[in-house]
FIDOFI-456935 format. One record per residue (C-alpha): residue number from 0; x, y, z. Coordinates in pm, whole numbers. Each point is the difference from the previous one (the first is absolute). Example, Ala and Ser with C-alpha at 12.3 -4.5 7.8 and 13.67 -1.06 7.14 Angstrom:
{zadren=0 x=1230 y=-450 z=780}
{zadren=1 x=137 y=344 z=-66}
END
This chain:
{zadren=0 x=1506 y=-978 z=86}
{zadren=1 x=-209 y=294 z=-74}
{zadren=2 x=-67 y=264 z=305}
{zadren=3 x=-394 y=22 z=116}
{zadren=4 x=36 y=354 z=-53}
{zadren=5 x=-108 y=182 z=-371}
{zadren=6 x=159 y=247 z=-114}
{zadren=7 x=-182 y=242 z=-292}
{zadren=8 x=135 y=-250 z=-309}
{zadren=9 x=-66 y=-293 z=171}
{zadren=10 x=-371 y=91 z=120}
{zadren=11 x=-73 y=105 z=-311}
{zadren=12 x=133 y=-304 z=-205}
{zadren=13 x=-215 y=-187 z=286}
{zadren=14 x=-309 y=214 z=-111}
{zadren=15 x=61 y=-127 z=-412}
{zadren=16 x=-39 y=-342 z=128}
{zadren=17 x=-307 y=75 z=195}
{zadren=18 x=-154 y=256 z=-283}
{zadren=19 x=110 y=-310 z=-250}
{zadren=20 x=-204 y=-266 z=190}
{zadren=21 x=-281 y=182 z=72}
{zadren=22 x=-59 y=129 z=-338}
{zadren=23 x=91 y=-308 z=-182}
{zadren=24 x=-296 y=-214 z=194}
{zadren=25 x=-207 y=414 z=-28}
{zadren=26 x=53 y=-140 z=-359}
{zadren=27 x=-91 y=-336 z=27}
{zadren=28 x=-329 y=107 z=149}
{zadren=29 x=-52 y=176 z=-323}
{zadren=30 x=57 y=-240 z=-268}
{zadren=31 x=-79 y=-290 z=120}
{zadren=32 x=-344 y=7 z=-9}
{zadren=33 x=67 y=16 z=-387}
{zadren=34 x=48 y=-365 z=-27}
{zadren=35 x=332 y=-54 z=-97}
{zadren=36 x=201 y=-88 z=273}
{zadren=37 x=-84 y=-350 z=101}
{zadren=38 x=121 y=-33 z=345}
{zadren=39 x=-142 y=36 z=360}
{zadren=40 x=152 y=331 z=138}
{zadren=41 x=53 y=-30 z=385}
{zadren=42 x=58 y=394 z=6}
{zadren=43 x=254 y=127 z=331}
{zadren=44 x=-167 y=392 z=47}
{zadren=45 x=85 y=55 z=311}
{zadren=46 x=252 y=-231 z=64}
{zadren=47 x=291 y=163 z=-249}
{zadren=48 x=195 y=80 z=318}
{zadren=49 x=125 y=-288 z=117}
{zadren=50 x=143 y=-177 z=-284}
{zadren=51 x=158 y=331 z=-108}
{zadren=52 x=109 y=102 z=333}
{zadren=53 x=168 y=-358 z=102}
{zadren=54 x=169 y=-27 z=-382}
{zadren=55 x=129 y=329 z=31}
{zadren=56 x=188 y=-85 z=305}
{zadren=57 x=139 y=-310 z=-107}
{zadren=58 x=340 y=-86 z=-118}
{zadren=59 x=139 y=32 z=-388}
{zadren=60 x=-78 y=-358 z=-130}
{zadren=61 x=-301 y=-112 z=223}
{zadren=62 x=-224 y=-318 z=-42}
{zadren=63 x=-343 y=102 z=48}
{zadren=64 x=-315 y=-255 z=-26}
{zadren=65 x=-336 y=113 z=-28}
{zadren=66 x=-400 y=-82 z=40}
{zadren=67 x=-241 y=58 z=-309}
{zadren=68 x=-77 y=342 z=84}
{zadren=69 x=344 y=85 z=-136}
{zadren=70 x=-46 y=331 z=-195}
{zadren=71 x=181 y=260 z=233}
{zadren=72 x=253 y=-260 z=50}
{zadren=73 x=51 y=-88 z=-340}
{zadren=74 x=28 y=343 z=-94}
{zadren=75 x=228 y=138 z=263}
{zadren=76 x=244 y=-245 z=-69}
{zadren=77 x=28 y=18 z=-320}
{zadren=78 x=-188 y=372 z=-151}
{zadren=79 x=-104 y=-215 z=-325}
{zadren=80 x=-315 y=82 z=-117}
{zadren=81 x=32 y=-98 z=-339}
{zadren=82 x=43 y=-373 z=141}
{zadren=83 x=-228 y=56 z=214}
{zadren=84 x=-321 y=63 z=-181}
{zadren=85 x=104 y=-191 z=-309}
{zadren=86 x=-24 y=-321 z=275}
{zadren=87 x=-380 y=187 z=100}
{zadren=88 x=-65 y=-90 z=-352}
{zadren=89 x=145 y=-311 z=-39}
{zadren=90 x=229 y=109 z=-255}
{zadren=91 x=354 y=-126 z=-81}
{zadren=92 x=147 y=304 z=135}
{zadren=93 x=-57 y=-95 z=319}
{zadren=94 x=242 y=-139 z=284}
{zadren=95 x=-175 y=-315 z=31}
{zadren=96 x=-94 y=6 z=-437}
{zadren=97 x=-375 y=94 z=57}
{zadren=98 x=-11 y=-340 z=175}
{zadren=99 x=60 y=111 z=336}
{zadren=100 x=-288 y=258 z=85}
{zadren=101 x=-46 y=243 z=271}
{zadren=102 x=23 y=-253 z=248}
{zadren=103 x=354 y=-144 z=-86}
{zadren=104 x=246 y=304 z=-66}
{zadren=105 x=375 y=-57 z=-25}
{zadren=106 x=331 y=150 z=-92}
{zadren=107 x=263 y=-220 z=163}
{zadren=108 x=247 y=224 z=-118}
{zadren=109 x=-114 y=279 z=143}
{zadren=110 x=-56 y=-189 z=321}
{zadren=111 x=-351 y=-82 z=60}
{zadren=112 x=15 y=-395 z=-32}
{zadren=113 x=-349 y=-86 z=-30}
{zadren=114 x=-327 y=88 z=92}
{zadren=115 x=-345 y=-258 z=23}
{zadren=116 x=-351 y=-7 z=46}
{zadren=117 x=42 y=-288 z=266}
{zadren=118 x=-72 y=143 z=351}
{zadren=119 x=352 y=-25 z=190}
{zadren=120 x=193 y=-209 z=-255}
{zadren=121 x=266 y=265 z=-48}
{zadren=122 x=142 y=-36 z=381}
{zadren=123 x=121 y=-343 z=-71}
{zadren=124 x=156 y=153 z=-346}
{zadren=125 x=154 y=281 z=174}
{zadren=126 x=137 y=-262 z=319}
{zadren=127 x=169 y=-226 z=-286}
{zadren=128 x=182 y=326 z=-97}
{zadren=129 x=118 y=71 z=319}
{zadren=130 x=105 y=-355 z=48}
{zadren=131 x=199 y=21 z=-312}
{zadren=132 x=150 y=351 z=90}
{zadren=133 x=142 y=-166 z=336}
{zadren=134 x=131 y=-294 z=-151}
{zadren=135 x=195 y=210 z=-237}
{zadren=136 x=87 y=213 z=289}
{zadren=137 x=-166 y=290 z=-153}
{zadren=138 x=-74 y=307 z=246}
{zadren=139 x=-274 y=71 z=-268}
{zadren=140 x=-383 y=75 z=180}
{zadren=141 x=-309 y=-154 z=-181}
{zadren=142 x=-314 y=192 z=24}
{zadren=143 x=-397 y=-145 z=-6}
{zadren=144 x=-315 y=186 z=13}
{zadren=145 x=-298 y=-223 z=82}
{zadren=146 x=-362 y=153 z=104}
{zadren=147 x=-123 y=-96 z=369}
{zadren=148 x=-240 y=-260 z=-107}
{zadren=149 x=372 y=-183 z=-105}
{zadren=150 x=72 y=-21 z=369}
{zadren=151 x=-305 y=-266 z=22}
{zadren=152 x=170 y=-226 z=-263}
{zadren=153 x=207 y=-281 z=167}
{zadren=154 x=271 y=53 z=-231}
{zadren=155 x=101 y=355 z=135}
{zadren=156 x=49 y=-108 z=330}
{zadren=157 x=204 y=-266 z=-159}
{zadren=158 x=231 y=231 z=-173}
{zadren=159 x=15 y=186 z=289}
{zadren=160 x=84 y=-232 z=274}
{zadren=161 x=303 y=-176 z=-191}
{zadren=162 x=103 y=392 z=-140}
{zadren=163 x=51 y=63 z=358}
{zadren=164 x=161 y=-346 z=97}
{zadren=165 x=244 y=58 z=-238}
{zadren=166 x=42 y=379 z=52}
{zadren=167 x=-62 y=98 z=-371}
{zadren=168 x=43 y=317 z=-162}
{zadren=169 x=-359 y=84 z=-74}
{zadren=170 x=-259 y=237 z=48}
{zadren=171 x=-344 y=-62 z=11}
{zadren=172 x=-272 y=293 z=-92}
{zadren=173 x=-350 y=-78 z=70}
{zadren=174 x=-253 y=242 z=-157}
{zadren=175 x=-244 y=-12 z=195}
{zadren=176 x=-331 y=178 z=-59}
{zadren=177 x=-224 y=-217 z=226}
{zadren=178 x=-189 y=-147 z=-226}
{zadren=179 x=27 y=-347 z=-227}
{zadren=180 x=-200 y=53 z=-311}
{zadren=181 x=-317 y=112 z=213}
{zadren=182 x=68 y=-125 z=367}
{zadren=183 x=151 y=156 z=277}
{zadren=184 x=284 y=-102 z=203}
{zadren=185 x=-219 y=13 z=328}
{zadren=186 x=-200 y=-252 z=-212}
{zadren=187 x=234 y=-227 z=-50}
{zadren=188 x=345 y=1 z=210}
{zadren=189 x=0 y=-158 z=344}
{zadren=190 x=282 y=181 z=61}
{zadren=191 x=-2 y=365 z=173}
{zadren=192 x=251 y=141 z=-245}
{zadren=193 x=220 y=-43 z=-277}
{zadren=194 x=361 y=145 z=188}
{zadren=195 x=-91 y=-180 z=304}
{zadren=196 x=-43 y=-346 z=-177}
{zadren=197 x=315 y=3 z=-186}
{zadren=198 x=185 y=185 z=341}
{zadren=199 x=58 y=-328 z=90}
{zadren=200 x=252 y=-77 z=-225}
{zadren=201 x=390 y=99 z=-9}
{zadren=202 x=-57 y=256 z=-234}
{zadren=203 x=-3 y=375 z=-19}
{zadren=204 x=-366 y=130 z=5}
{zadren=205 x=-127 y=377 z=-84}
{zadren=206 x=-303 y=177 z=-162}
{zadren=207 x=-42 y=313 z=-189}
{zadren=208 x=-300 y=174 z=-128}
{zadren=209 x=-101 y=-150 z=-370}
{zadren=210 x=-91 y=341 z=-125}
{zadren=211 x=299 y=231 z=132}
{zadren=212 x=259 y=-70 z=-253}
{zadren=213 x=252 y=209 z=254}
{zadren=214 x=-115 y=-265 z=248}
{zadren=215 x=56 y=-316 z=-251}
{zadren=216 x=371 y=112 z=-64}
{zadren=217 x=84 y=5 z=374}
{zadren=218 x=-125 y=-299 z=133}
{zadren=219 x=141 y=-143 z=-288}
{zadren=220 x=372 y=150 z=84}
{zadren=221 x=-7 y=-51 z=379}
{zadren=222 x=-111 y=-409 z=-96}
{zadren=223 x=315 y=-62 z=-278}
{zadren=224 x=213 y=172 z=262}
{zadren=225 x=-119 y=-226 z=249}
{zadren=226 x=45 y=-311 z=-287}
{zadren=227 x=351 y=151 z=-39}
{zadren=228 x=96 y=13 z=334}
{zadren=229 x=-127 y=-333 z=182}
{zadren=230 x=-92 y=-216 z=-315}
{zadren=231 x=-303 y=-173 z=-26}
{zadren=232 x=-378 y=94 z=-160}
{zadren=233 x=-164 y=299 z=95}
{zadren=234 x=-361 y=34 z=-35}
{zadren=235 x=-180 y=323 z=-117}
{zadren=236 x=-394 y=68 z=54}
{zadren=237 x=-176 y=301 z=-197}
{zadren=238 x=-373 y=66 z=-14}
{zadren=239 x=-187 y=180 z=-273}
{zadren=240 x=-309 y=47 z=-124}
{zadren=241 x=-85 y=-133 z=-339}
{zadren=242 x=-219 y=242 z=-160}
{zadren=243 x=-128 y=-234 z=-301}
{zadren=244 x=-176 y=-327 z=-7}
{zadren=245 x=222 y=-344 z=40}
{zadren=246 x=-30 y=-56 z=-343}
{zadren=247 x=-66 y=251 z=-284}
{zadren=248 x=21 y=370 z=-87}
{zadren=249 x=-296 y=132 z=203}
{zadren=250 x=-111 y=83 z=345}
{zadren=251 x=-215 y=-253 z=233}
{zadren=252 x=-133 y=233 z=258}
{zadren=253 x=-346 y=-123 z=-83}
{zadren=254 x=69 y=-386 z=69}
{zadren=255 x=-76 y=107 z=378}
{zadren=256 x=286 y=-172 z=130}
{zadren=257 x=193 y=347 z=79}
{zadren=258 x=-78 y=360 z=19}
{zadren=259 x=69 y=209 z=-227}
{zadren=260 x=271 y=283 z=196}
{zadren=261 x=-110 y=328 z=-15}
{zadren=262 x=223 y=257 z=-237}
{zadren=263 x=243 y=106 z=300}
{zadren=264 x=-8 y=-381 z=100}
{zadren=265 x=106 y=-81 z=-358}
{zadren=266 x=313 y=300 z=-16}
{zadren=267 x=134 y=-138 z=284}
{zadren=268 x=-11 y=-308 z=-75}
{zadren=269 x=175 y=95 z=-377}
{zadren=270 x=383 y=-33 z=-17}
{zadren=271 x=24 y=231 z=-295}
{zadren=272 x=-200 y=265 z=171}
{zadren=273 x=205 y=-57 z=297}
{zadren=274 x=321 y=37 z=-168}
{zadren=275 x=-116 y=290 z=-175}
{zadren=276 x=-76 y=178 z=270}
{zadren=277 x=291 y=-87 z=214}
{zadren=278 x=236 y=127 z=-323}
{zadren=279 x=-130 y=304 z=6}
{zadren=280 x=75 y=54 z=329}
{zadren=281 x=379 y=-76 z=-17}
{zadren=282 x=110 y=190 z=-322}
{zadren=283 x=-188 y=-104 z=-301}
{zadren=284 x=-278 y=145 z=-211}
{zadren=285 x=-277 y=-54 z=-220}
{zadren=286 x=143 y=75 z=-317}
{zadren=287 x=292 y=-284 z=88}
{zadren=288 x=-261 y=-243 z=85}
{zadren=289 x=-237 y=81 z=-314}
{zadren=290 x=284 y=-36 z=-238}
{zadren=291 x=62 y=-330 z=130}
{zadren=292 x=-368 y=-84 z=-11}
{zadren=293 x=-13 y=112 z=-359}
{zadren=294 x=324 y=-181 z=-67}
{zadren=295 x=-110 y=-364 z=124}
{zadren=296 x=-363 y=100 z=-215}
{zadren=297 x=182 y=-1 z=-316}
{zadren=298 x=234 y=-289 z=57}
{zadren=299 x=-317 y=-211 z=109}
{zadren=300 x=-226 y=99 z=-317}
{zadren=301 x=352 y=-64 z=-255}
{zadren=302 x=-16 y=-330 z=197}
{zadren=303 x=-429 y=-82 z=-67}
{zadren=304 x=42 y=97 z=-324}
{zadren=305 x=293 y=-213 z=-77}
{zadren=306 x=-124 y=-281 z=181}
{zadren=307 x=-315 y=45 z=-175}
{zadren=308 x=170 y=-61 z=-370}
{zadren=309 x=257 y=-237 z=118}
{zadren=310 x=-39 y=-410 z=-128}
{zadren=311 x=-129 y=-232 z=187}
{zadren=312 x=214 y=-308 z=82}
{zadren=313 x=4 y=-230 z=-311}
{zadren=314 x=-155 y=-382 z=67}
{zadren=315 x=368 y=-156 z=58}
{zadren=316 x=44 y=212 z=294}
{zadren=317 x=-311 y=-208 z=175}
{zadren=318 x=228 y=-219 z=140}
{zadren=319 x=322 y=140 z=59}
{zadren=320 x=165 y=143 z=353}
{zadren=321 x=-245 y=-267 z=192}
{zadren=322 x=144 y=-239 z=240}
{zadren=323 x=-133 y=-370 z=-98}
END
């Protein structure tokens, strides 16, 4: 298990994979209004930390299930942009064949087992993973990330209450950035929190904050020590703000059903600005950081371009790889 504690390479190789997400979907925003790629984008600025700090903590060989705003996750698992956008454009190059989207990223063998646009339908996924891992008496710990408007689904609590009846290796991540598509949690949970609803289950319980990376990483730790040591689910909570609309490349300040966060509001609330920041506190500089920045630039533009003049899938592919 990987220590909560960076050193220089490993905060930096943590910075790539935040530099890679944000500039990918940076990208996204700029292209997409071009009309060729033909999926919804559910874009994650502001939420890169958590799916990059929890996967870098977790074992070689993880499991990890996802919702559909899947980008970060996607990409910290598996640093494949070329897959990536080629499945933005629904071409054959993509993980899922151009048939998949945005909304459905996969790479099994990379670890990240599926992803969907159904609110909470990943928890029972990632439970029937854990099952499987105990029955082959596998010490192996699933991972799913889920938003907080997952937690109102009946089918979480499901997964959750016979996770923790049979004490199963898993860790759930909610994302939770208070809002489900436009509504509030005070607008619709009856419940006064999250960690204090699920408290009352036998599983571990801790939060971090969503847009501290360094934060992310050890909650994460001190919860798969805690799986490791008395073994059963563990349950982590991690707010964030989500700086885009639910849906699509642009802001939605003007909708009227949130503030817009005044600049100092909005750098605090940034986990690359954060980051930044707190690396060049402890060692690093600017001209390490900009070299990755300009590094992850050109691997994402080689990727749009290629993605651009790849095929798309030929009409026999319509109905292969779907479960009848």
């Amino acid at each position: 298990m990987k220590s909560d504690v960076l050193n220089k390479e490993e905060a930096l190789a943590v910075y790539r994979k935040l530099i890679l997400a944000r500039l990918s979907e940076e990208k996204i925003q700029e292209e997409y209004f071009k009309d060729e790629m033909k999926t919804p984008v559910h874009l994650g600025i502001g939420g890169e930390a958590i799916p990059i700090g929890v996967c870098h903590s977790l074992p070689a060989k993880s499991k990890v299930f996802g919702t559909y705003r899947n980008h970060s996750l996607y990409l910290t698992m598996t640093e494949d942009t070329d897959g990536f956008f080629g499945e933005l454009y629904g071409k054959a190059t993509g993980p899922g064949k151009g048939k998949a989207g945005s909304m459905h990223l996969s790479a099994p063998e990379k670890g990240i087992m599926s992803t969907s646009a159904e609110v909470g339908t990943t928890n029972p996924d990632a439970f029937g993973a854990a099952l499987a891992n105990a029955y082959r008496k596998s010490n192996e710990i699933v991972t799913v990330f889920f938003g907080d408007g997952a937690v109102e689904e009946g089918v979480f609590w499901e997964s959750l209450n016979f996770a923790c009846f049979r004490q199963l290796r898993i860790l759930f991540v909610c994302e939770d950035n208070d809002l489900a598509i436009h509504t509030a949690t005070k607008d619709r949970q009856g419940f006064k929190s999250i960690l204090e609803a699920v408290s009352g289950f036998r599983c571990h319980g801790g939060s971090a904050e969503g847009n501290d990376v360094q934060s992310v990483i050890k909650s994460t730790h001190q919860l798969l020590k805690k799986i490791v040591d008395d073994p059963k689910p563990a349950f982590l909570h991690a707010s964030y703000y989500r700086f885009l609309e639910h849906v699509g490349p642009k802001e939605d300040f003007n909708a009227g059903y949130r503030k817009r966060p005044d600049p100092e509001e909005m750098d605090r609330f940034d986990p690359v600005i954060r980051f930044e920041k707190e690396l060049c506190q402890n060692g690093c500089n600017a001209n390490e950081l900009d070299a990755i920045k300009k590094e992850m630039e050109a691997k994402i533009a080689r990727s749009v371009a290629a993605a651009q003049l790849a095929p798309f899938p030929a009409p026999e592919e319509l109905y292969k790889d779907v479960f009848k």
